[in-house]
Residue, then its C-alpha position, 0 to 999 in steps of 0.5 A: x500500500x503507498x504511504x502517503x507523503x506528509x510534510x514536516x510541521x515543526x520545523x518553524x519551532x526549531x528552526x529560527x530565522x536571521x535577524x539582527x544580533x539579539x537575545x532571540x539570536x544569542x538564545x538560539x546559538x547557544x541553544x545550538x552549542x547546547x550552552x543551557x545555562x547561557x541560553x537561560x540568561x538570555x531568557x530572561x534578558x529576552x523576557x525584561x524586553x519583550x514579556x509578551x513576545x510568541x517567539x519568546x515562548x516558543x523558545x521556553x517551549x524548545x528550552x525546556x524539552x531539551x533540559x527535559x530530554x535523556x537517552x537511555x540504553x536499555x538492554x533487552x533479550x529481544x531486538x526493538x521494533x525499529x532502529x540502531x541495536x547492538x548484539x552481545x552476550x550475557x554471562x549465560x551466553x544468551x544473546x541480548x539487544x543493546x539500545x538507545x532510547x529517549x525519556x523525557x524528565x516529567x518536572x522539565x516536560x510540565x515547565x515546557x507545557x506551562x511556557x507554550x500555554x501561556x504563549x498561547x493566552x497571548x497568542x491563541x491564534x498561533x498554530x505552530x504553537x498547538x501543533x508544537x505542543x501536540x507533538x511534544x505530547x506525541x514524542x511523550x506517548x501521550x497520545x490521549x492528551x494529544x488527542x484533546x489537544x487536536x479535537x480542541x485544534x479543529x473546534x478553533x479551526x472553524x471558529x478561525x475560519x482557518x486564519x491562522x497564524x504561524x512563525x513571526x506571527x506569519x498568515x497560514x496562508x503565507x506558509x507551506x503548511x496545509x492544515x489538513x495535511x497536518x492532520x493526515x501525519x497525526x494520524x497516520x504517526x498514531x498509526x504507526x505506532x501499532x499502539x491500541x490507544x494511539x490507534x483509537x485516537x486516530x480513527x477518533x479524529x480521522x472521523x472528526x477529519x471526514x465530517x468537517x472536511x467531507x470533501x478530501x478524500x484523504x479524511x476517508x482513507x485515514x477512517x478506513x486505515x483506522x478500522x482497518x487496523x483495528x479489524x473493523x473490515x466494514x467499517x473499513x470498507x464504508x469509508x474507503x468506498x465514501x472516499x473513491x466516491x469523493x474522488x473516483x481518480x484516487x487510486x490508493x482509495x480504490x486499491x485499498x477497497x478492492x483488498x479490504x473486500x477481498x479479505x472479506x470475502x467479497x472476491x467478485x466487488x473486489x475483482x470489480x475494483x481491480x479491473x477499474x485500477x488496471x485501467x489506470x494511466x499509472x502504469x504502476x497502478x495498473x500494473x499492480x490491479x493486474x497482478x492481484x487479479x490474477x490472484x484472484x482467479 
């Protein structure tokens, strides 16, 4: 199945533009050095100046996840899920796994929480902020709270009327970032966690997703992944067939309703959708119907 392609949405948290030689640039150089102490000074010489200033949060936000963050070596008698491992032995000569993983200090994560919120009580229209915060909560596995976090997101969407604003204060519009693209990586990530509660909380939104943007297929496909992965076949099947007649060209919707029928048995609508694709102008699309209609038969 093709994995649809995301665009990255913090890098505006973690990135800082040129300016002139201030407290904002002197924080982020020595946030580059990882000089802490130094970077705290100039905090809070930024803070005298400016108490009010976004990026001023945005940098106490990004300060205290670094002071939060610690890797950790584990050592396992199974290999992990993903990642760099090393092999060794035990004293009993039992192979064992070495690797590294991140824990996040709960006293410096809350301080990071505490500074983005009130950011946002001067600043509620800033999105990079939100999804800056849901991340974090992504990063901490606290994918409820992240949940809460991204429905709040979609209630102040449609208050806004999506005017949003980004980095510098920056109109949405005048940025790369697509709202809904956003959420599509929120919950195909909660998806790939292969996590049950992150999976509930995508199918949770990826319906929030359907209802107030009926009109992108791509809300479809995440609510029939969803189900799809939480073994609900039919629910699968309703919403992948919703989103192929949303947008009757897209082709990952229709290969993923032909294979959801085939897994329920329904050889014969399966095989209908298989020879639609295999009609494709794609050859990889038509070339992939072919090979699952042989299958087939």
């Amino acid at each position: 199945m093709k994995k649809r392609i995301c665009i990255a949405v913090l890098s505006a948290l973690f990135i800082p533009l040129l300016f002139s030689e201030t407290a904002y640039d002197k924080f982020w150089n020595s946030m580059k050095a990882e000089d802490y102490d130094e970077a705290e000074r100039y905090l809070a010489e930024w803070e005298k100046t400016k108490p009010k200033d976004a990026e001023l949060y945005v940098a106490y936000f990004n300060y205290y996840i670094a002071k939060a963050t610690a890797e950790q070596i584990r050592m396992e008698t199974t290999p992990p899920d993903s990642g760099e491992y090393a092999e060794a032995k035990n004293e009993s000569g039992d192979t064992i796994y070495l690797y590294s993983t991140t824990a996040y200090d709960d006293a410096f994560s809350e301080k990071a929480f505490a500074a983005i919120d009130k950011g946002l009580s001067f600043h509620p229209k800033r999105l990079d902020m939100y999804f800056g915060k849901a991340h974090f909560y992504y990063m901490r596995k606290e994918y409820s709270d992240q949940k809460e976090l991204i429905k709040k997101v979609f209630a102040l969407h449609k208050k806004y009327g999506g005017k949003w604003l980004w980095a510098n204060n920056t109109p949405l519009e005048n940025t790369p970032v697509d709202f809904e693209e956003t959420v599509h990586n929120y919950i195909a990530e909660w998806l790939g966690t292969e996590n049950q509660t992150a999976i509930e909380c995508a199918r949770e939104i990826a319906l929030l997703f359907v209802k107030d943007f009926p009109d992108n297929p791509v809300a479809y496909n995440d609510a029939g992944l969803a189900y799809s992965y939480l073994n609900d076949l039919e629910q699968a099947k309703k919403y992948y067939k919703a989103g192929w007649e949303c947008d009757g060209g897209d082709m990952i919707l229709l290969a993923n309703l032909a294979y959801v029928c085939k897994n329920l048995g329904e050889t014969n609508e399966a095989e209908k959708y298989y020879l639609l694709m295999a009609e494709s102008d794609d050859k990889g699309y038509a070339d992939f119907a072919k090979r699952q209609l042989e299958n087939l038969r």
